[in-house]
GUTILO-678672 format. One record per residue: residue number from 0; residue in three letters; x, y, z of N, C-alpha, C in turn. Coordinates in pm, whole numbers. Layout:
BEGIN
[NUM 'ALA' [X Y Z] [X Y Z] [X Y Z]]
...
//
This chain:
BEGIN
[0 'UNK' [3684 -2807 -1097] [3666 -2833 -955] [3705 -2977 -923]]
[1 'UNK' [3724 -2986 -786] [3749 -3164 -778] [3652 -3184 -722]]
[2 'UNK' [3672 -3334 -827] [3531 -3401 -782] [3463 -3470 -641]]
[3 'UNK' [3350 -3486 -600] [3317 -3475 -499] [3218 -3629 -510]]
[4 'UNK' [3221 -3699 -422] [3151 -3853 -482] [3039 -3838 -376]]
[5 'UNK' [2924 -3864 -403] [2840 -3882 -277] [2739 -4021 -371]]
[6 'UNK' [2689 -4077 -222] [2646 -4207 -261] [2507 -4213 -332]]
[7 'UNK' [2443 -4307 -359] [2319 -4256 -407] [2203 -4167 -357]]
[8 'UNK' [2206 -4243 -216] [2091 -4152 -78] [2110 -4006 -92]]
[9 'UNK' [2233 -3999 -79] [2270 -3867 -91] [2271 -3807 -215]]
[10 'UNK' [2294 -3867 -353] [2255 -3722 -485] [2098 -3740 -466]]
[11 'UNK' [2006 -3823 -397] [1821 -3804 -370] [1821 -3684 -302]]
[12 'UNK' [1905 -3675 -206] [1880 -3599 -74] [1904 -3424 -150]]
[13 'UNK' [2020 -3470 -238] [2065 -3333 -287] [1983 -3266 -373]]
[14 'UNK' [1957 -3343 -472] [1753 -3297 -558] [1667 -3267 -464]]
[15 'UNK' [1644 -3344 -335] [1560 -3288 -231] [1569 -3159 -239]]
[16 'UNK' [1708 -3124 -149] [1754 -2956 -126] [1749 -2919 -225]]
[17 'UNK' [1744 -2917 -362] [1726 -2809 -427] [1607 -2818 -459]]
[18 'UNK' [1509 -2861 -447] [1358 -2879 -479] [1307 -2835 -382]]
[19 'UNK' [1333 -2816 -245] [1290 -2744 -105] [1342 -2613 -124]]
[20 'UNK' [1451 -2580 -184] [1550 -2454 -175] [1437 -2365 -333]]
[21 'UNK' [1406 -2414 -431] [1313 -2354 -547] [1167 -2299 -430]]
[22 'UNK' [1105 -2466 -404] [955 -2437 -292] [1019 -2307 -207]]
[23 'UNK' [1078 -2294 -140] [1136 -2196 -24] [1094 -2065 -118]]
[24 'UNK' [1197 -2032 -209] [1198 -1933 -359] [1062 -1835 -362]]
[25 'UNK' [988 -1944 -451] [860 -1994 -496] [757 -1935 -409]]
[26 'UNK' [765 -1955 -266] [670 -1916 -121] [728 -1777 -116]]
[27 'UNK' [833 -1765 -43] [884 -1611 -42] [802 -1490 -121]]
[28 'UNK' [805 -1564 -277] [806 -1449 -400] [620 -1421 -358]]
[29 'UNK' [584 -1551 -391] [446 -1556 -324] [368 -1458 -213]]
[30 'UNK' [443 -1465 -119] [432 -1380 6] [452 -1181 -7]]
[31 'UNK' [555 -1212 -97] [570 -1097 -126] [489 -1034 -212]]
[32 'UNK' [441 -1119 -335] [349 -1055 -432] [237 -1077 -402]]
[33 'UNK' [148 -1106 -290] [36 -1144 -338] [-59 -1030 -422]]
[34 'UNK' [-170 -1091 -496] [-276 -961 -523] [-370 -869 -439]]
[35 'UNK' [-381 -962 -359] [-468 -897 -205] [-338 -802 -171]]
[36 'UNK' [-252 -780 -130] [-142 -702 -133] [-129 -576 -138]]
[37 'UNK' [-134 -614 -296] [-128 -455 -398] [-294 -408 -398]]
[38 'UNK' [-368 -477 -392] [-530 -415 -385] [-526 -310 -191]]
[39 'UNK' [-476 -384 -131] [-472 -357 8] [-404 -177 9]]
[40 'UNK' [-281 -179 -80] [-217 -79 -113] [-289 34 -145]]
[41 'UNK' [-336 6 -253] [-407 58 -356] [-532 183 -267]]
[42 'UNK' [-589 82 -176] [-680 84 -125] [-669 230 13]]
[43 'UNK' [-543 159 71] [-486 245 170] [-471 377 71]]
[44 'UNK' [-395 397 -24] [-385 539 -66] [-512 574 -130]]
[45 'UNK' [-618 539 -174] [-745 580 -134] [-801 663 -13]]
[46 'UNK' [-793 564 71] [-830 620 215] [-737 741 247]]
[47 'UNK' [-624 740 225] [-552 864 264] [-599 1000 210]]
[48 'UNK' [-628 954 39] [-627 1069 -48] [-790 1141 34]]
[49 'UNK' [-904 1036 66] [-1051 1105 112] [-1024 1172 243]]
[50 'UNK' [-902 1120 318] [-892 1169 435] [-851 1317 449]]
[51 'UNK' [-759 1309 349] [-729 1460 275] [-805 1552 254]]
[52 'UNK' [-924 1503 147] [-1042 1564 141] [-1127 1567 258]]
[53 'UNK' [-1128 1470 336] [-1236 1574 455] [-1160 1626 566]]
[54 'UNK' [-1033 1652 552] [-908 1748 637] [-956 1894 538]]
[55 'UNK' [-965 1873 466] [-980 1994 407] [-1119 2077 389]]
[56 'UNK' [-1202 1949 357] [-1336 2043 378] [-1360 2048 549]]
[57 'UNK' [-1358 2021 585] [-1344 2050 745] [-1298 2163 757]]
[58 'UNK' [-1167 2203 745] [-1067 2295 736] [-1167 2449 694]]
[59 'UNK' [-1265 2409 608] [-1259 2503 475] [-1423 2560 604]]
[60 'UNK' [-1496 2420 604] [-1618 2432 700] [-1608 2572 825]]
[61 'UNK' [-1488 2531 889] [-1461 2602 1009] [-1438 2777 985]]
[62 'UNK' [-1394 2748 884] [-1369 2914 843] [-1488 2970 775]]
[63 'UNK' [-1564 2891 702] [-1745 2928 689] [-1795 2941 819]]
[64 'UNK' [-1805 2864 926] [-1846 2917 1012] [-1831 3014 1114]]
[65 'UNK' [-1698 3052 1111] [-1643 3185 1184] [-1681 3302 1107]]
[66 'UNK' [-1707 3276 973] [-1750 3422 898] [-1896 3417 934]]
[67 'UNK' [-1929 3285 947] [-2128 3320 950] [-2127 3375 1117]]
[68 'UNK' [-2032 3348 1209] [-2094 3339 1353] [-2051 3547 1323]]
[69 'UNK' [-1973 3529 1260] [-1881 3750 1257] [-2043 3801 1207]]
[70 'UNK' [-2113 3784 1065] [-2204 3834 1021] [-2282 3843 1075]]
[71 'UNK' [-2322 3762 1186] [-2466 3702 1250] [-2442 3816 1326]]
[72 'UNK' [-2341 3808 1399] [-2295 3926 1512] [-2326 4092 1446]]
[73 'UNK' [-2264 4061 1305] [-2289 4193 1266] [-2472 4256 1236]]
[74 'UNK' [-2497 4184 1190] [-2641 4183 1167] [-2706 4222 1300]]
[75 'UNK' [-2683 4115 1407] [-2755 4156 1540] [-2758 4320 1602]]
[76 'UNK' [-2607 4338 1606] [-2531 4483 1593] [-2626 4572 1526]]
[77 'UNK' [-2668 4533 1401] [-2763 4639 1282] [-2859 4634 1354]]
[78 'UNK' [-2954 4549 1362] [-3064 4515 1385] [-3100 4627 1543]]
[79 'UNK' [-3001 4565 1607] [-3007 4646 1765] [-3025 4796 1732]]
[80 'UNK' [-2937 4837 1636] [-2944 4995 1625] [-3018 5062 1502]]
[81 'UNK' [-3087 4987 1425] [-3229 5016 1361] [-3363 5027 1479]]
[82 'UNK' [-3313 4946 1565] [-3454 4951 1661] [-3398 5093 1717]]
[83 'UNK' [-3321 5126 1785] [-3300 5210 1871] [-3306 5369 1781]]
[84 'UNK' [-3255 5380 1628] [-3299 5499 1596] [-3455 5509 1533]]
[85 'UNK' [-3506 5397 1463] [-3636 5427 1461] [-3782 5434 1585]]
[86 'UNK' [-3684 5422 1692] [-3768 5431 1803] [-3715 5620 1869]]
[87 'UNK' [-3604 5623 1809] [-3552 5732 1833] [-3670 5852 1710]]
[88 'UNK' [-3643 5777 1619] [-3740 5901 1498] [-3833 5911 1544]]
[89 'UNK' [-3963 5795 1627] [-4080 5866 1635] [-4097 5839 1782]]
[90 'UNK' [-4018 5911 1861] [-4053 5904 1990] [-4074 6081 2029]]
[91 'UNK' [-4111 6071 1984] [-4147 6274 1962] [-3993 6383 2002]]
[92 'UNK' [-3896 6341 2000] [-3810 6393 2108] [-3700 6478 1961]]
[93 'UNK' [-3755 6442 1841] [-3672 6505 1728] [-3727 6624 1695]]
[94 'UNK' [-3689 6790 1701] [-3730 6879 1693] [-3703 6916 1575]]
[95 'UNK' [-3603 6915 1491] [-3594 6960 1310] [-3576 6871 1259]]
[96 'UNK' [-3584 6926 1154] [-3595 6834 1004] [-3476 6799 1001]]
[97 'UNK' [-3366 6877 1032] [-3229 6782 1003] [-3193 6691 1067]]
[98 'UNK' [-3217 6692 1172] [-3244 6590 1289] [-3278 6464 1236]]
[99 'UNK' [-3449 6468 1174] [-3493 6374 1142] [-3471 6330 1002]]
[100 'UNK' [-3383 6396 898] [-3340 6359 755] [-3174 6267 817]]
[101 'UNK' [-3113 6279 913] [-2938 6246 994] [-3023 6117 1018]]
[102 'UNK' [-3130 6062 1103] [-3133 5939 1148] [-3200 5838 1007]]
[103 'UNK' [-3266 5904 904] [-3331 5853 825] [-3244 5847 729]]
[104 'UNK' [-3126 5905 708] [-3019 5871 576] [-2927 5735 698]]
[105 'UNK' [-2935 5772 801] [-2857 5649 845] [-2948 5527 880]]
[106 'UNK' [-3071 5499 875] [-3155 5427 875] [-3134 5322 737]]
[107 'UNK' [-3148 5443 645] [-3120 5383 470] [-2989 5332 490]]
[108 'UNK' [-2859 5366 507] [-2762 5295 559] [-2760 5170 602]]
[109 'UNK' [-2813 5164 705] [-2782 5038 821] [-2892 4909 728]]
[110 'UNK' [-2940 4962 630] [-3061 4860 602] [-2940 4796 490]]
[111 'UNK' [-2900 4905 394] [-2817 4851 271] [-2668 4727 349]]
[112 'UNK' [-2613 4822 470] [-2526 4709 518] [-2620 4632 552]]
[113 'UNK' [-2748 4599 639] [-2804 4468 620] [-2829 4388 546]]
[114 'UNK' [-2838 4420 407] [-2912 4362 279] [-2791 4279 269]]
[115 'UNK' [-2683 4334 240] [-2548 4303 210] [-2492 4205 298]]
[116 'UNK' [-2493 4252 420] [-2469 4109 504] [-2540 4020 495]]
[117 'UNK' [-2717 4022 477] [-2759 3837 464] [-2735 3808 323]]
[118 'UNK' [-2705 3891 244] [-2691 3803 117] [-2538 3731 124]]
[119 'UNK' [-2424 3781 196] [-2316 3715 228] [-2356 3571 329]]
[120 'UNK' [-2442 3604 401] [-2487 3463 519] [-2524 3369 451]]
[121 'UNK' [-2623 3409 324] [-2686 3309 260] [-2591 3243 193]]
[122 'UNK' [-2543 3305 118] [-2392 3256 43] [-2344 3145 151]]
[123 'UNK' [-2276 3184 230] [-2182 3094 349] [-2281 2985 394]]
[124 'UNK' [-2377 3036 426] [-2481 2883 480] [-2514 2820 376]]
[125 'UNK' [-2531 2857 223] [-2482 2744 73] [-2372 2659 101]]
[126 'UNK' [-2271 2726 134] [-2132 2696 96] [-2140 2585 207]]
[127 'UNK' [-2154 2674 350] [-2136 2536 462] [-2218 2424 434]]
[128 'UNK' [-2333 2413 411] [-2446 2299 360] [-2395 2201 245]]
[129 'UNK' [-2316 2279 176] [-2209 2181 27] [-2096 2097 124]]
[130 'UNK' [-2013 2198 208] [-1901 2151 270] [-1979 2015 360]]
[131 'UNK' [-2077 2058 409] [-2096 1930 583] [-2142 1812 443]]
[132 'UNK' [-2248 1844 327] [-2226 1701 277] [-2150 1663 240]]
[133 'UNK' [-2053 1757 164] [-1944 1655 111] [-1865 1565 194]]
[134 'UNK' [-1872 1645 319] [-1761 1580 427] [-1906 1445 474]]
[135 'UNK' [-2016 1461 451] [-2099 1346 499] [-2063 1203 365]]
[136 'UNK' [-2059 1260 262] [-2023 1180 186] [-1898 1110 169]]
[137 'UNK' [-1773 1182 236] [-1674 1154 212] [-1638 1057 341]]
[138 'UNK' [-1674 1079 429] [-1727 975 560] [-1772 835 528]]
[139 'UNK' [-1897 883 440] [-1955 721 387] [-1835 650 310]]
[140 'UNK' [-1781 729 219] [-1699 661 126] [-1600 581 219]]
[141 'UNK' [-1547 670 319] [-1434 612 408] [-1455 492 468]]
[142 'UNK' [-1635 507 536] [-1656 407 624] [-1651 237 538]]
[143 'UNK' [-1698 275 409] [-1683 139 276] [-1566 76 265]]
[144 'UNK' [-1397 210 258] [-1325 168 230] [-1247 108 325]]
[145 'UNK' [-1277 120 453] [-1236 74 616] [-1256 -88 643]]
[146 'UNK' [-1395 -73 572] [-1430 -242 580] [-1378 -304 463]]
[147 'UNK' [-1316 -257 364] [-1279 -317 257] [-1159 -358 334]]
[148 'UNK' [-1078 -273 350] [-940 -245 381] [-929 -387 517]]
[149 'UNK' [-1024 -373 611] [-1036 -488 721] [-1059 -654 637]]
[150 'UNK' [-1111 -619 560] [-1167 -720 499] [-1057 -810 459]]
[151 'UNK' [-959 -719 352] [-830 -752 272] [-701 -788 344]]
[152 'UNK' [-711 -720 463] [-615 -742 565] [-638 -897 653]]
[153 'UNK' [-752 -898 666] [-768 -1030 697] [-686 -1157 599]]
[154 'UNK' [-732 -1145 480] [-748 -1203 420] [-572 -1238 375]]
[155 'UNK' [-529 -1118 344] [-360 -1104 321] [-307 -1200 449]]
[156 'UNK' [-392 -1158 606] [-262 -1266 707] [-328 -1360 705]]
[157 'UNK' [-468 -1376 634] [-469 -1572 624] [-365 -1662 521]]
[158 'UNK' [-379 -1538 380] [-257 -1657 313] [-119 -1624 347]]
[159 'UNK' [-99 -1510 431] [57 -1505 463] [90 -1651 552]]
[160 'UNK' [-31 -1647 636] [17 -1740 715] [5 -1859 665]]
[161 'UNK' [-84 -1940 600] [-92 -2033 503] [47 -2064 442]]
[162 'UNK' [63 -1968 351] [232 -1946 284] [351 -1996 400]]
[163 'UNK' [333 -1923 482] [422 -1931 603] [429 -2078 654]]
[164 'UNK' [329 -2166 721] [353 -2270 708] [384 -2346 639]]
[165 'UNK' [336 -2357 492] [432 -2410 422] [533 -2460 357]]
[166 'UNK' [608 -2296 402] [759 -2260 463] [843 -2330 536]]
[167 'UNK' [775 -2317 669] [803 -2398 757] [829 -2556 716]]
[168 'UNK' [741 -2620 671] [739 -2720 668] [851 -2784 507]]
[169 'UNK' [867 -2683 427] [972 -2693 367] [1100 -2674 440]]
[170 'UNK' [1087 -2603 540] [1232 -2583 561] [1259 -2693 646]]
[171 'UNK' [1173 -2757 747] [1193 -2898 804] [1229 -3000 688]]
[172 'UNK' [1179 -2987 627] [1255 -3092 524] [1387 -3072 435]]
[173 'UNK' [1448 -2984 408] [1518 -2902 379] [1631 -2967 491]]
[174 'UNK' [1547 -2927 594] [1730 -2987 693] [1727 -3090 734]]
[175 'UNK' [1644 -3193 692] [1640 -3319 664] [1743 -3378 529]]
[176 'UNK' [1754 -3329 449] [1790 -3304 336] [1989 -3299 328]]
[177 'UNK' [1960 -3199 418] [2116 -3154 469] [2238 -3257 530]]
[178 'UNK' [2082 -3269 627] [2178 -3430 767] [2288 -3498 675]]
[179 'UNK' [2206 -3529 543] [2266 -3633 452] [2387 -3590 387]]
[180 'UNK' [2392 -3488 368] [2531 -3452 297] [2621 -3430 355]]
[181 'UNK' [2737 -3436 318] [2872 -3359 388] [2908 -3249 360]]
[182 'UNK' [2985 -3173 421] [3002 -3046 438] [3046 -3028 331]]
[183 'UNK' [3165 -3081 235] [3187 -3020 115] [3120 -3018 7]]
[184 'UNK' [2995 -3139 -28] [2894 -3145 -99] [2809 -3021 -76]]
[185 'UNK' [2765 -2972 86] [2659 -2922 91] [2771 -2748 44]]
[186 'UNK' [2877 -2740 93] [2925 -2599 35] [2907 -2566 -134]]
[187 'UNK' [2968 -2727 -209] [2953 -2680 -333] [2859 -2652 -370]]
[188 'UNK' [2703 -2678 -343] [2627 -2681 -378] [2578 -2523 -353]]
[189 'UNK' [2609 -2486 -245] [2562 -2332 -198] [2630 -2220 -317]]
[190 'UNK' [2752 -2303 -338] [2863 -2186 -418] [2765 -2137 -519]]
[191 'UNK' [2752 -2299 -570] [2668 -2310 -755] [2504 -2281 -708]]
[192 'UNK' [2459 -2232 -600] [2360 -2179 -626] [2301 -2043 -595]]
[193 'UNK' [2391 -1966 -571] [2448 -1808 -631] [2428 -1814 -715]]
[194 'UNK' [2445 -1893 -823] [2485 -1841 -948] [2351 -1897 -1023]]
[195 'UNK' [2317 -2043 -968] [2186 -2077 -1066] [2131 -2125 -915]]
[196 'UNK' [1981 -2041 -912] [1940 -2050 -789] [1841 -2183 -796]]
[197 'UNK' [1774 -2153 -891] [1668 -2263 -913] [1673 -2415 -977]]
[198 'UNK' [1860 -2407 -978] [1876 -2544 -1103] [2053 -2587 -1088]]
[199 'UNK' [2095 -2542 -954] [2222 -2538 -940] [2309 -2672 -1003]]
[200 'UNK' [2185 -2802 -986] [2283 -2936 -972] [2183 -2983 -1095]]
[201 'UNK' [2234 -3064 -1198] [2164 -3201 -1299] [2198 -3286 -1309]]
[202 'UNK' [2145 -3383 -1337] [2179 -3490 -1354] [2247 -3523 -1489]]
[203 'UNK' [2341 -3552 -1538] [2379 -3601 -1643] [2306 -3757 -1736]]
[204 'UNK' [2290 -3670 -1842] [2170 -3734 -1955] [2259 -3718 -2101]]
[205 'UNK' [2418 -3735 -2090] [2448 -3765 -2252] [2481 -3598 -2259]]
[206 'UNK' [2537 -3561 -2385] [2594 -3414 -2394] [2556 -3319 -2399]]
[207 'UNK' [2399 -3339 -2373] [2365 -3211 -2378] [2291 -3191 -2192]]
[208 'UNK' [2327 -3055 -2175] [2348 -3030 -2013] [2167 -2998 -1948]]
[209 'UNK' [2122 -3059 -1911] [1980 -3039 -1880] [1925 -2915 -1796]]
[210 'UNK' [2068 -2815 -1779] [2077 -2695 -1707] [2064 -2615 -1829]]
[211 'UNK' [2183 -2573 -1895] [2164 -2465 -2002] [2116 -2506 -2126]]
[212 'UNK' [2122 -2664 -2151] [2049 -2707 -2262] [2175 -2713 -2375]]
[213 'UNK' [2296 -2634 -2366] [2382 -2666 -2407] [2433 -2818 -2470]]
[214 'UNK' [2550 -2804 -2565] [2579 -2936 -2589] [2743 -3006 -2550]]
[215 'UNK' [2783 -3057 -2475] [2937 -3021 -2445] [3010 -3114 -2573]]
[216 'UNK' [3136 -3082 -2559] [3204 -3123 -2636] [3187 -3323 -2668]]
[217 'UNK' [3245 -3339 -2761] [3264 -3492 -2725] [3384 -3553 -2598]]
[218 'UNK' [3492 -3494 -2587] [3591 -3513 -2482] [3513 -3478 -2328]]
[219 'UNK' [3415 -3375 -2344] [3411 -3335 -2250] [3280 -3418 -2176]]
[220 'UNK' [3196 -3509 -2279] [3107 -3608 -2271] [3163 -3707 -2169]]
[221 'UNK' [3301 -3758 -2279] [3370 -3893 -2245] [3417 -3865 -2115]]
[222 'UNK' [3446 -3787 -2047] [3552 -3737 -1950] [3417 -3788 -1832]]
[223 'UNK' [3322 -3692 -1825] [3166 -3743 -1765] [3128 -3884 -1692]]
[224 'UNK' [3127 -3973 -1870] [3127 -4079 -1852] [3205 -4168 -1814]]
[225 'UNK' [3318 -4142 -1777] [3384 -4186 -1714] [3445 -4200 -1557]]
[226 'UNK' [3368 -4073 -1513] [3318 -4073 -1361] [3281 -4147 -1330]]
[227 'UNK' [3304 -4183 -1204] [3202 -4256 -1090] [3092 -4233 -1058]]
[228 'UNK' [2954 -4332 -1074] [2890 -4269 -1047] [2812 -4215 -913]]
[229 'UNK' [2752 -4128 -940] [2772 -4047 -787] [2843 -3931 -794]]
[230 'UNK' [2963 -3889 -863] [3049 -3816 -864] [2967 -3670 -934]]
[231 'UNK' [3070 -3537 -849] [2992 -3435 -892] [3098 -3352 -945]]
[232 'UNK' [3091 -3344 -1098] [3142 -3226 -1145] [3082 -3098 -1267]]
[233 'UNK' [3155 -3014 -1333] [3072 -2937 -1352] [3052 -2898 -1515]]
[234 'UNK' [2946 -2859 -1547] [2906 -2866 -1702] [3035 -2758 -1747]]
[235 'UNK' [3092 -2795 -1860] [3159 -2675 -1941] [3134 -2588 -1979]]
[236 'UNK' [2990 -2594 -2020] [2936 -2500 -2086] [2907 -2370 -1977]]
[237 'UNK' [2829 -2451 -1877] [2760 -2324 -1799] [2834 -2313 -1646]]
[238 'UNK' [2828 -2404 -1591] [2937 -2403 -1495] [2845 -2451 -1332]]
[239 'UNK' [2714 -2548 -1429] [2640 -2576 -1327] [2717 -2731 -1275]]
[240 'UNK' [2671 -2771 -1149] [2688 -2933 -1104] [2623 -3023 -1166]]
[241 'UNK' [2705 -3085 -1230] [2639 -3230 -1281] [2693 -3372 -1214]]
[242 'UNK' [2585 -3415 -1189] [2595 -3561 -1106] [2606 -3663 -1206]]
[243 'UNK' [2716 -3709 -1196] [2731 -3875 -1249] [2616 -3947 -1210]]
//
C-alpha cells in the first residue's frame, strides 16, 4: 500500500477510533447477550407452554360440562317419569296383572338407566373438579411467571438503556476522533478493519508485529525503520496497519 503519514495528534486520535470502534463492539455484543435476556426468553416459553395447558384444560372443562348439563337433563327426564308411572301403579286405575308387571319391568328399567347415569355424573363432576384445579393452579403458576417476566423486562430496558448510553457517548467520541483524520487515513483504516475488527492498526515495536505476534523478516524490519515517523504501512505477515 502507499504510505500514508499522519502527524502525531492524529496516530492518538487513530488508537482513539479504534478503542471507541472495539467499546462500540464490546456494548453491541453486550446488548445483545445479556443474561436477563435469555432468562426473559426462557421464561416467555414457559408462560406460553402453561397457557397451552389451561387452553386445554379449559377446552377439556367445557366438554365435561356439556355432558354433565345432557345427564342432569337426562336424569330429570327419568326422574319425571318414575314419578308419573309409580303414581300411575298405585293410583287404582291398573286393572291386570300385565298391566301392572309392563309398568314395574319399566320402573326396574328407568332405575338401572338412572344408576348408570349418576355414576357417569359422578365420574364427570371428579373429572371437572381435577380440570377447574388444575386450571386454578395453572393460573397461580402464570400469575408468578407474569411478575417474573415484568420484573426481567424491566430490568433488561434498564441495562439496555444503560448500555445504550454508553454507546452514545462512545460514539460522540468516536467522531471526535474522526475530525482529526483525513479521508485517506480514515478509509484505510475502515478497509483494514473488515478484516481485523478489534486490532486493525499497531504500533510498531521491532519485528515482531503486536497484531499477529508474528515475526517479519529482517528487510522487512529495516524497510519499517526507515519510515517516517507517523507513517502508515502494513505488517507482511498479516496485513494489519502499522504506524511508524
Amino acid at each position: 500500500m502507499e504510505n500514508l503519514i499522519a502527524s502525531n495528534d492524529a496516530v492518538e486520535q487513530l488508537f482513539g477510533l479504534q478503542g471507541e470502534d472495539a467499546l462500540l463492539c464490546q456494548l453491541e455484543h453486550q446488548i445483545k447477550t445479556l443474561p436477563e435476556r435469555e432468562k426473559l426468553s426462557s421464561l416467555l416459553k414457559k408462560k406460553n407452554v402453561i397457557e397451552d395447558l389451561i387452553f386445554t384444560k379449559q377446552a377439556e372443562n367445557m366438554e365435561l360440562v356439556k355432558n354433565e348439563k345432557r345427564l342432569e337433563l337426562e336424569l330429570s327426564s327419568i326422574e319425571t317419569r318414575l314419578k308419573e308411572v309409580d303414581e300411575k301403579l298405585y293410583s287404582g286405575v291398573i286393572t291386570t296383572e300385565k298391566e301392572a308387571k309392563s309398568l314395574q319391568d319399566e320402573i326396574g328399567h328407568l332405575k338401572e338407566r338412572q344408576d348408570l347415569l349418576e355414576s357417569e355424573l359422578l365420574e364427570i363432576l371428579s373429572l371437572s373438579e381435577d380440570a377447574t384445579s388444575n386450571i386454578d393452579e395453572f393460573n397461580s403458576q402464570l400469575a408468578v411467571q407474569n411478575n417474573d417476566i415484568h420484573k426481567l423486562e424491566d430490568t433488561v430496558k434498564r441495562v439496555e438503556n444503560e448500555l445504550t448510553e454508553k454507546a452514545l457517548e462512545a460514539k460522540t467520541r468516536r467522531d471526535e476522533n474522526v475530525k482529526v483524520l483525513t479521508a485517506e487515513i480514515l478509509k484505510s483504516y475502515e478497509v483494514h478493519r473488515e478484516l481485523f475488527p478489534s486490532d486493525a492498526v499497531v504500533r510498531f515495536d521491532g519485528p515482531t508485529c503486536n497484531g499477529c505476534h508474528l515475526t517479519m523478516s529482517a528487510m522487512e524490519t529495516d524497510r519499517i525503520k526507515g519510515l517516517e515517523v507517523g507513517a502508515l504501512t502494513e505488517c507482511s505477515e498479516c496485513g494489519r496497519l502499522v504506524v511508524r
